[in-house]
Wavefront OBJ file of the C-alpha trace (Angstrom):
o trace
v 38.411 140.836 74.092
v 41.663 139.149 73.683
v 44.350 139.695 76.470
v 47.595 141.161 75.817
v 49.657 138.316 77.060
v 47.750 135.955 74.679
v 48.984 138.158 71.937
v 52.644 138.317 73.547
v 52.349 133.822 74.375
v 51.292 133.834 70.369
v 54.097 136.111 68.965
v 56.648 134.058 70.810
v 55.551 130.533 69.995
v 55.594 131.789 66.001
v 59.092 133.319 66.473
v 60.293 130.357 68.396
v 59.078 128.498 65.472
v 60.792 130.012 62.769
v 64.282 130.003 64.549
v 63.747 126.152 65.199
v 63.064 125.895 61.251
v 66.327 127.283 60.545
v 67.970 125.090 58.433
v 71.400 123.477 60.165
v 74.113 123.655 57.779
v 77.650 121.974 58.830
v 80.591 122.853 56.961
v 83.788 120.888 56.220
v 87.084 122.255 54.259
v 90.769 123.335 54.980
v 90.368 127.139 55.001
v 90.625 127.586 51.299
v 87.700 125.443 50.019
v 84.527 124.347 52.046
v 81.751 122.098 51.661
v 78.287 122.712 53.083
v 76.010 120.112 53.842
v 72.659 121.485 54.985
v 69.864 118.681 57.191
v 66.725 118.612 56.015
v 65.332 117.334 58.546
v 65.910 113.814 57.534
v 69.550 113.802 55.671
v 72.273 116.066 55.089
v 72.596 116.902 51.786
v 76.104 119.179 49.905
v 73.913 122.178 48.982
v 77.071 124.758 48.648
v 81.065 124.833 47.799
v 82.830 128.021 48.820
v 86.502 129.120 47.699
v 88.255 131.769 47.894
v 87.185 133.087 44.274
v 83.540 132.607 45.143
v 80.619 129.903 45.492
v 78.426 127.580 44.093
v 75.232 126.315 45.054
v 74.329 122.370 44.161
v 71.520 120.175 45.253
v 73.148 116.709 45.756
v 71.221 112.829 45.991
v 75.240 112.412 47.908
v 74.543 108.847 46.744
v 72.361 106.967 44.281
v 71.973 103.382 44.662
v 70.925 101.083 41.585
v 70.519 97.550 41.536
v 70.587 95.487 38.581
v 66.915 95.151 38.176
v 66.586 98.962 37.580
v 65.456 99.872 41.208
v 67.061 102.209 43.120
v 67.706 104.414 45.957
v 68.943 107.958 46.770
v 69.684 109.473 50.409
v 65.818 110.718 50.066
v 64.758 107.374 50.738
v 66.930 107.316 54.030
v 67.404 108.900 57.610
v 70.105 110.156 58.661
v 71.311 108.846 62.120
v 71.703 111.198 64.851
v 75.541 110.944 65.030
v 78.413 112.055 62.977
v 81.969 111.392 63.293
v 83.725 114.784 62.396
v 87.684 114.669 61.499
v 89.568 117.938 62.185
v 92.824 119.693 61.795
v 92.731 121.486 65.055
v 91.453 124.543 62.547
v 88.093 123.258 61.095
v 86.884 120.024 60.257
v 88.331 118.212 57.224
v 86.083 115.193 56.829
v 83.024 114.009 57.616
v 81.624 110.795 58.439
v 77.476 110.088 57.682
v 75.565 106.987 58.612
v 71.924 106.326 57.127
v 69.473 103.480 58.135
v 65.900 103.287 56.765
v 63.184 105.232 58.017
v 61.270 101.908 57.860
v 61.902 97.803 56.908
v 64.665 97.273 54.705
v 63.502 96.504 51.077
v 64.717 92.911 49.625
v 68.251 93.086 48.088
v 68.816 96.952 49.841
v 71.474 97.376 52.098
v 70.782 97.782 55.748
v 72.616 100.853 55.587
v 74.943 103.514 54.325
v 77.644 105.161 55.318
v 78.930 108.225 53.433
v 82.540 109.601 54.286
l 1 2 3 4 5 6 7 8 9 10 11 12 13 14 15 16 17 18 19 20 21 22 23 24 25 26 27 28 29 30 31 32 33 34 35 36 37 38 39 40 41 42 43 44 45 46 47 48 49 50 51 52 53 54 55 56 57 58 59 60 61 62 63 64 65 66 67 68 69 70 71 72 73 74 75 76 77 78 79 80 81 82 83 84 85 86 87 88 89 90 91 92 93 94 95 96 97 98 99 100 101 102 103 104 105 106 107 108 109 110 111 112 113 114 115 116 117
């Protein structure tokens, strides 16, 4: 027979879960149009723009690096770091500052990082 607070410790861990796997979403903008960069759990990525006459919903790389001998990089490659260095106007936050490192050695002729403003 299975005990009533196993069923009530079980029900709590899976609804703990699912509000920890709500997606974080930041937004920047001056009141009238906003950008919303949601973190995947490894980078932050533009996935909506608001204004005031509606939205639209994008999926962006935010940057795409290509070298010369055709190889290349997009933010999917790196982490994001754990800071960010948020600009405001007292109202909301007008810029944005994102630094990215990779998850693992640096590939030859790669830079060591990125930093997206």
């Amino acid at each position: 027979m299975i005990r009533p607070s196993f069923v009530i410790a079980c029900v709590s861990i899976c609804l703990l879960s699912l509000l920890h796997a709500a997606p974080v979403v930041f937004k920047i903008g001056d009141g009238r149009f906003s950008r919303e960069l949601t973190f995947d759990g490894k980078a932050w990525r533009t996935t909506r723009f608001v204004s005031v006459t509606g939205s639209m919903e994008v999926r962006s790389d935010e940057f795409h690096i290509r070298l010369m001998d055709d190889r290349e990089w997009t933010v999917s490659d790196f982490v994001a770091e754990k800071d960010m260095i948020g600009t405001s106007n007292g109202e909301s936050t007008t810029s944005l500052t994102i630094r990215y490192r990779w998850p693992d050695a640096v590939p030859p002729g790669a830079p060591d990082s990125v930093v997206v403003r």
